[in-house]
C-alpha positions in Angstrom: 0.0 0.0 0.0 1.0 3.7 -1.2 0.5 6.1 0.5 -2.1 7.0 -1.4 -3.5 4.8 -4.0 -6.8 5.5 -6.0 -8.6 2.7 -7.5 -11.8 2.9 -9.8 -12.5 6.3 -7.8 -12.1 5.1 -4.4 -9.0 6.7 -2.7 -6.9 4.7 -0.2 -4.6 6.8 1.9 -2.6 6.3 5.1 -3.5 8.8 8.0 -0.5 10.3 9.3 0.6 10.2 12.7 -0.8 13.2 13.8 -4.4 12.2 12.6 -4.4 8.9 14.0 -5.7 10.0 17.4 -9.3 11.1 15.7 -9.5 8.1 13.6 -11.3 5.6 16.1 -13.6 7.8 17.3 -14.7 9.1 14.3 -15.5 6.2 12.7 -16.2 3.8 15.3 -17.7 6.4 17.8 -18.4 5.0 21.7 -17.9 1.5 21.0 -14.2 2.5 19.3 -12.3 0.3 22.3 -14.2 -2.6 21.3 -14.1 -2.3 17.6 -10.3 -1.8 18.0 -10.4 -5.2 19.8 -12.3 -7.0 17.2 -10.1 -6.2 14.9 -7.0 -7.5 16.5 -9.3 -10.5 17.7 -10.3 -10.9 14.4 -6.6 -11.2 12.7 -5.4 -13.4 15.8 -7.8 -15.7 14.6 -6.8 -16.1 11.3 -3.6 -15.8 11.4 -2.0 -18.1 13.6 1.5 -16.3 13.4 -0.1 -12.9 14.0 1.2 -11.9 17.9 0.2 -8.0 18.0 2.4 -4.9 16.6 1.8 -1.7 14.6 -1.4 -1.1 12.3 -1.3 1.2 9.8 -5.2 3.3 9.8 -6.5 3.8 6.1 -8.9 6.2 5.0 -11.1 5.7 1.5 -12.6 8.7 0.0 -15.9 6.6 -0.1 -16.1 6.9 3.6 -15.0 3.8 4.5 -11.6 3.2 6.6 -9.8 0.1 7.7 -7.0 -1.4 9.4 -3.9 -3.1 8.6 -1.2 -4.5 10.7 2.3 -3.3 9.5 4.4 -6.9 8.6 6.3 -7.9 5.8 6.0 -10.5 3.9 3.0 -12.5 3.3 0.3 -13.7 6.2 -0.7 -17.4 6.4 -4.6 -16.6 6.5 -7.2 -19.5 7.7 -10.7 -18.8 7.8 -12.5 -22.1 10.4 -16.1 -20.8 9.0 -15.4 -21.2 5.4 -12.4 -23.3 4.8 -10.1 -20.7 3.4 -6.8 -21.4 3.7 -3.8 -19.4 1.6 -1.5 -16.5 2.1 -1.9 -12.8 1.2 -0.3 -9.0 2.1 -0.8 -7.4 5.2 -3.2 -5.1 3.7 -5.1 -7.4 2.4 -4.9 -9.6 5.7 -6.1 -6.1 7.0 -9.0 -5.6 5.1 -10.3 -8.8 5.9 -9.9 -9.0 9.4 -11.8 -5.1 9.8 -14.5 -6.6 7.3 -14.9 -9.6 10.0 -14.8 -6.8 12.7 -17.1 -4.8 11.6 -19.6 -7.7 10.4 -19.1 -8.4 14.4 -19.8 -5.0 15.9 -22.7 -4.6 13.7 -24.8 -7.1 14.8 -23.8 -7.0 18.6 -24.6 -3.7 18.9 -27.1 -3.3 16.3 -25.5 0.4 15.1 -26.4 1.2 11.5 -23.2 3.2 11.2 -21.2 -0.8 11.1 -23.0 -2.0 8.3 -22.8 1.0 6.4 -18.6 0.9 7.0 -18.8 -2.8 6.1 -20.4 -2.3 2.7 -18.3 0.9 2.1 -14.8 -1.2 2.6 -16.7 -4.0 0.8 -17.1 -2.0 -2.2 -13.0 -0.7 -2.4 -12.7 -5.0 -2.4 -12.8 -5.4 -6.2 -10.4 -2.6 -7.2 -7.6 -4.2 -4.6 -4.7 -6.0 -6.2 -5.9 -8.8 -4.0 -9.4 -8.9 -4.4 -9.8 -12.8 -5.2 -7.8 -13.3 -2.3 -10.2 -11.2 0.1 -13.6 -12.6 -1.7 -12.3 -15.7 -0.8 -11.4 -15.4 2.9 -14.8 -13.5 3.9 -17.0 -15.8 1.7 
């Protein structure tokens, strides 16, 4: 990921560091502590190698945002629920584990504003370098 990439009309760009105190907040409002936590819960499940460190917060200019854990190299990705089992980029790993928070927080706490995230991050899916990857994994 760039840091700033822009995909059929969707733009992806890293908040810097001075923004990222606003970012949970704004988008996940007073349930931003456990949305954080279902991401993380979210990867850890996954991706049995994945032990905590940095995440990179990125913004899309169709109002969607997501997280993505900063690694290099490829993630060994295993979905229990739907049999997926392969490898893809942190980002990618990212999107998919936020997609599988969000899915999460939108039905235990019944806010509107978690579906609408969900389908705004689902619709930057297709335009990703990795798209088959991600269908795959939250099929």
């Amino acid at each position: 990921m760039t840091q700033s990439s822009k995909t059929h009309g969707i733009t992806a760009t890293i908040v810097p560091d001075e923004r990222r105190i606003d970012i949970l907040p704004r988008y996940f409002g007073r349930h931003m502590i456990r949305a954080e936590v279902a991401v993380y819960t979210a990867m850890s499940s996954l991706c049995d190698t994945y032990h905590g460190g940095f995440w990179d917060y990125i913004e899309l200019s169709n109002g969607a945002f997501y997280m993505s854990p900063r690694k290099d190299g490829p993630l060994a990705i295993t979905c229990d629920g739907n049999g997926y089992d392969g490898e893809m980029s942190s980002d990618a790993a990212g999107i998919v584990a936020t997609l599988f928070a969000l899915n999460a927080m939108a039905w235990s706490t019944e806010d509107a504003s978690f579906t609408d995230l969900y389908h705004r991050l689902l619709a930057f899916v297709p335009s990703h370098a990795e798209s088959r990857e991600i269908f795959a994994a939250i099929d």
